[in-house]
C-alpha positions in Angstrom: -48.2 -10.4 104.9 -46.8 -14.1 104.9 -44.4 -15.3 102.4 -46.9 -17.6 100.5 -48.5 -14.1 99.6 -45.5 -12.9 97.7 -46.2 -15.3 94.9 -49.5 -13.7 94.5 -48.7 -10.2 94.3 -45.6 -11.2 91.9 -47.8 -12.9 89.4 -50.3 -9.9 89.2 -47.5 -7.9 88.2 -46.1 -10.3 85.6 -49.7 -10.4 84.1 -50.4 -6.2 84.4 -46.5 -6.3 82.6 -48.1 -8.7 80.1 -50.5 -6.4 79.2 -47.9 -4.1 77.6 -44.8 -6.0 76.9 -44.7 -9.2 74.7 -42.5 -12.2 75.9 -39.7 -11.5 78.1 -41.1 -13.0 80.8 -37.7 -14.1 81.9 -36.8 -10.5 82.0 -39.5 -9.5 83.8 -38.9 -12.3 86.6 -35.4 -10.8 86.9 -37.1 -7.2 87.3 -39.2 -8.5 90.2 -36.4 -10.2 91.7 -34.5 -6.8 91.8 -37.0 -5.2 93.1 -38.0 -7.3 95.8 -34.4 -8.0 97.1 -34.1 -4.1 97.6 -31.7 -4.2 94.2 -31.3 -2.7 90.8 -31.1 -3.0 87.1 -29.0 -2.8 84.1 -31.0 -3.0 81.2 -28.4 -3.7 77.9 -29.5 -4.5 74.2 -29.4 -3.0 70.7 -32.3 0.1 70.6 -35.8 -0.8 70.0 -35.9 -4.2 71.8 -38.2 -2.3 74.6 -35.8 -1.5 77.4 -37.6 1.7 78.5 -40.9 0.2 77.5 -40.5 -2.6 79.8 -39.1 -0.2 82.4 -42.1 2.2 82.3 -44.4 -0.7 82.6 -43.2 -1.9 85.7 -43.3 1.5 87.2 -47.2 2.1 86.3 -47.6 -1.4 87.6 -46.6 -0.1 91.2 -48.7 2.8 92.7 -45.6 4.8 93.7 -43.6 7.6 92.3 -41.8 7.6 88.7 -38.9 9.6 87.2 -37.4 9.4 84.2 -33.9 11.2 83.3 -32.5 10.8 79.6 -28.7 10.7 80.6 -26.7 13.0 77.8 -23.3 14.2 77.8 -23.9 18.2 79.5 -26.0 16.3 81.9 -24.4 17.7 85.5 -24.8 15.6 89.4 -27.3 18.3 90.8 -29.8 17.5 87.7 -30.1 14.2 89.5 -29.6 14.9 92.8 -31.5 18.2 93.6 -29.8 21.7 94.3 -30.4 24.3 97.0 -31.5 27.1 95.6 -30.8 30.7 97.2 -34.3 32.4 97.6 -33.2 36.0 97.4 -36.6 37.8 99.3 -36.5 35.4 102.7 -32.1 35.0 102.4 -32.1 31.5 103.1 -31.5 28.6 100.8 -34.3 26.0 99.8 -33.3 22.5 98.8 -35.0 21.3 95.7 -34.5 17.7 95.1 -33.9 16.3 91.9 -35.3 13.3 90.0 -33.6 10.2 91.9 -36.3 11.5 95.2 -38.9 8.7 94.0 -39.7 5.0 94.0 -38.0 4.1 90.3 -35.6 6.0 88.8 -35.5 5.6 85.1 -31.8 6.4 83.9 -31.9 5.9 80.4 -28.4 5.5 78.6 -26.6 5.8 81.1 -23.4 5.5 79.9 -24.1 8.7 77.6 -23.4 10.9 80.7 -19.6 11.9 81.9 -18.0 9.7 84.7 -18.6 12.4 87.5 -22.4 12.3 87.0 -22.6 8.8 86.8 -21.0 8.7 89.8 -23.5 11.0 91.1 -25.8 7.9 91.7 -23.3 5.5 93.6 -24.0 7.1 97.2 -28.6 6.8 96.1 -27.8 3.3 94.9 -26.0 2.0 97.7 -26.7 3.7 100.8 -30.4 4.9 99.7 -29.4 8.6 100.5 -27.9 12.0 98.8 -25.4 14.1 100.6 -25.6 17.6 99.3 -23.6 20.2 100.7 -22.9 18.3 103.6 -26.8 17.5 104.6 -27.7 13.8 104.0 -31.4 13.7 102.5 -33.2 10.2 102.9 -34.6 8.5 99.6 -38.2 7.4 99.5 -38.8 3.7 100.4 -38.8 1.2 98.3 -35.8 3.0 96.1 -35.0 1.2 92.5 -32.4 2.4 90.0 -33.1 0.5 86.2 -30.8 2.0 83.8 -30.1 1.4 80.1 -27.3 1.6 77.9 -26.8 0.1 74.1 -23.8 -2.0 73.8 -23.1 -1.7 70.1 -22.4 2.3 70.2 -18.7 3.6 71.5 -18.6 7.4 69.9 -20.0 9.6 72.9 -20.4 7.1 75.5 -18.9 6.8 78.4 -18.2 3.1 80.0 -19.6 2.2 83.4 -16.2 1.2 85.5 -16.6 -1.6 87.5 -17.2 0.2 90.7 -20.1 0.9 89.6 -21.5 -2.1 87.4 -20.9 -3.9 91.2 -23.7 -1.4 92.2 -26.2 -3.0 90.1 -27.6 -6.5 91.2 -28.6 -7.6 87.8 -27.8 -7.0 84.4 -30.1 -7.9 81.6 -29.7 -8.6 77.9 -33.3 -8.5 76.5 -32.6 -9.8 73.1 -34.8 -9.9 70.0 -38.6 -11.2 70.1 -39.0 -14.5 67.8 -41.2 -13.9 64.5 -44.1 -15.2 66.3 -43.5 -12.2 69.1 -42.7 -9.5 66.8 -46.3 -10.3 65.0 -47.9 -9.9 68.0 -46.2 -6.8 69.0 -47.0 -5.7 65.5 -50.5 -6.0 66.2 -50.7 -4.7 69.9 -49.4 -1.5 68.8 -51.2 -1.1 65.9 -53.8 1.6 67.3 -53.5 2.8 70.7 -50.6 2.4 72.7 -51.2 -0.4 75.5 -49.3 1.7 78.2 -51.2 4.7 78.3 -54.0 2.1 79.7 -52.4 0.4 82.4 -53.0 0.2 85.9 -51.1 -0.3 89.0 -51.9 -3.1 90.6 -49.5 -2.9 93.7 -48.4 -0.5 96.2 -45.4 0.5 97.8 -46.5 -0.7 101.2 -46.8 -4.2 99.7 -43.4 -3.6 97.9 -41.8 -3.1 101.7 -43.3 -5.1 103.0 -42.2 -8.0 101.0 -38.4 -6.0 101.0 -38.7 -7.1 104.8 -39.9 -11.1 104.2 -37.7 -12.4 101.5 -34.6 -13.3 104.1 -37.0 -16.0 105.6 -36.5 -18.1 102.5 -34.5 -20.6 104.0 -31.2 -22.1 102.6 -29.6 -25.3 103.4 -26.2 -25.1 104.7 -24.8 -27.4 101.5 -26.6 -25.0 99.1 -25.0 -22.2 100.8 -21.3 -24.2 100.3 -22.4 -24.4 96.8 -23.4 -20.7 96.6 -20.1 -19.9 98.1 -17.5 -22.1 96.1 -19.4 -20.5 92.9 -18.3 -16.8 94.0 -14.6 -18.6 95.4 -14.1 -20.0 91.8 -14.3 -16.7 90.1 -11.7 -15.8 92.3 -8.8 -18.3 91.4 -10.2 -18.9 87.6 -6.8 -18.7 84.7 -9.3 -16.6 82.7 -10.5 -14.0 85.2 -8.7 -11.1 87.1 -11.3 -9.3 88.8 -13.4 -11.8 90.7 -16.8 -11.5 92.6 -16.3 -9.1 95.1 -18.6 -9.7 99.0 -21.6 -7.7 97.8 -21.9 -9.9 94.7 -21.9 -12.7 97.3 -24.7 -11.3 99.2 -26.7 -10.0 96.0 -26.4 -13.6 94.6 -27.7 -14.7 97.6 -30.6 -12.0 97.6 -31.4 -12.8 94.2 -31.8 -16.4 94.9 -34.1 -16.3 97.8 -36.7 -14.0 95.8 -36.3 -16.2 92.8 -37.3 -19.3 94.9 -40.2 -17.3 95.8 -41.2 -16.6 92.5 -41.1 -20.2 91.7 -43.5 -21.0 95.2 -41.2 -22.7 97.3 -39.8 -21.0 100.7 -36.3 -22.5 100.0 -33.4 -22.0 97.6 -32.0 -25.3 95.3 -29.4 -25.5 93.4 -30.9 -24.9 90.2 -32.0 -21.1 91.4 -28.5 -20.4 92.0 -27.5 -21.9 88.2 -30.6 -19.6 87.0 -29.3 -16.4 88.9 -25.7 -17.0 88.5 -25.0 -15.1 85.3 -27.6 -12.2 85.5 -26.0 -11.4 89.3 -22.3 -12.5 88.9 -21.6 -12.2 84.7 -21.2 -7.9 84.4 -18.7 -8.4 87.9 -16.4 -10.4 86.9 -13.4 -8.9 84.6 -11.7 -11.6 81.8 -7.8 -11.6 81.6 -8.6 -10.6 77.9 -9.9 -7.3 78.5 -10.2 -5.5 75.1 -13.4 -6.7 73.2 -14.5 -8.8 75.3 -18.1 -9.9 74.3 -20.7 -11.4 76.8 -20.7 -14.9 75.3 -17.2 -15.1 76.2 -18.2 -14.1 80.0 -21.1 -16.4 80.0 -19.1 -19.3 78.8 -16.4 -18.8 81.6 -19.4 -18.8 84.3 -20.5 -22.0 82.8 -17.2 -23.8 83.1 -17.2 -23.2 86.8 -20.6 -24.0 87.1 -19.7 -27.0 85.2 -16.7 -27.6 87.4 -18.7 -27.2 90.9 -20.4 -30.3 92.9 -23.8 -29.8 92.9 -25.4 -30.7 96.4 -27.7 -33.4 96.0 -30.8 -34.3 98.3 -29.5 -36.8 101.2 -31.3 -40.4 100.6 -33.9 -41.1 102.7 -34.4 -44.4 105.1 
């Protein structure tokens, strides 16, 4: 597979997405850019904007394995992560793995579930493995975690702490569909449901195999001094205590080598990095004002040093 390929494959997706899911093409561009840069996704809005929807789609969209867990407060680690189970006739032990052994892993409201199963997922997420009783199981390849969670309800949920917000490369707010969208999502679902009719239309193979080609999208060494006085900002800014920590470096960086992709060029610009900037940096970054905090208030800090930065410009030419 060459780079100039990946564009392809991408766009086949966006339209097989298309197929089910009305607008959010924006959100579906940051999907692919997850999943492409080996990364996951927090998917956060008000219930009914079609977070699972959208979620489900993309996973019939690629020919691999699917699992879907409804996170709930009695939900324990081993109903994500598998159990061994003591066979009493032979008097062994057999491991039976849970839900997180697959391709995408659907975690739907996943702040409904108690800290220590939450956490349950950091070790899958980041190292692409499970320890269970002291035997390390590998996860199948290409892994992706896209979780949901509804920000207006606080009676039985259970934050995500930053530990393990930092976990997830991108976090999405959907939004509501204009009038003009919610007509035609009126009208698509009006009879038979779209999704039962879909098709993959990628594999896995192709999924890894573009895992592995990304990191040749090149990036000027100016645009990488950009890139890095972005994440040093966050780090000094009056209005923030908790900066970007090194992995949100390196997912930012991820993030904007697939986006260039998506856009058809083999290098990053500045004005990927200003796309991918909140989506990547906005849910790891913690404001001074930490009680109701609302994500305007986040984004508009990001935009002040984004504001504040240089921008690299193009060298004149003789």
């Amino acid at each position: 597979m060459e780079l100039t390929e990946i564009p392809v494959l991408t766009n086949k997706v966006k339209e097989n997405i298309g197929q089910v899911v009305v607008g959010q093409e924006d959100t579906i561009d940051l999907l692919l850019v997850a999943m492409i840069a080996s990364g996951h996704v927090l998917l956060e809005d008000v219930p009914g904007t079609g977070k699972t929807l959208i979620a489900k789609s993309l996973a019939t969209s690629l020919a691999g394995d699917f699992k879907r867990i409804q996170f709930t407060p009695d939900l324990l680690p081993t109903d994500i992560t598998g159990i061994y189970f003591y066979r009493q006739q032979q008097g062994d032990f057999e491991f039976r793995p849970g839900p997180v052994f697959t391709n995408l892993l659907l975690a739907d409201e996943i702040n409904r579930a108690t800290p220590r199963t939450q956490s349950s997922l950091l070790e899958s997420m980041e190292e692409r493995q499970v320890t269970i009783d002291s035997v390390t199981h590998t996860l199948a390849q290409p892994f992706m975690v896209i979780a949901t969670q509804n920000p207006i309800e606080s009676q039985g949920t259970f934050p995500l702490p930053e530990a393990q917000l930092d976990r997830f490369m991108i976090k999405i707010h959907m939004g509501y569909p204009t009038k003009e969208e919610g007509i035609a999502i009126l009208k698509r679902f009006n009879g038979d449901n779209p999704l039962a009719v879909l098709d993959s239309v990628i594999t896995t193979e192709e999924v890894a195999a573009m895992q592995q080609l990304y990191s040749q999208v090149t990036i000027q060494e100016d645009v990488l001094d950009y890139l890095a006085e972005l994440i040093e900002q966050t780090r000094h800014h009056e209005q923030i205590i908790l900066g970007v920590s090194p992995r949100g470096s390196q997912a930012l960086l991820k993030a904007v080598q697939v986006y260039a992709l998506l856009q058809g060029r083999t290098y990053v610009i500045p004005d990927d990095i200003k796309r991918m900037a909140k989506p990547v940096l906005g849910h790891r970054i913690v404001l001074a004002k930490r009680i109701g905090v609302k994500q305007e208030e986040t984004d508009q800090v990001l935009e002040s040093i984004l504001a504040k930065v240089p921008v690299p410009t193009e060298p004149e030419k003789d």
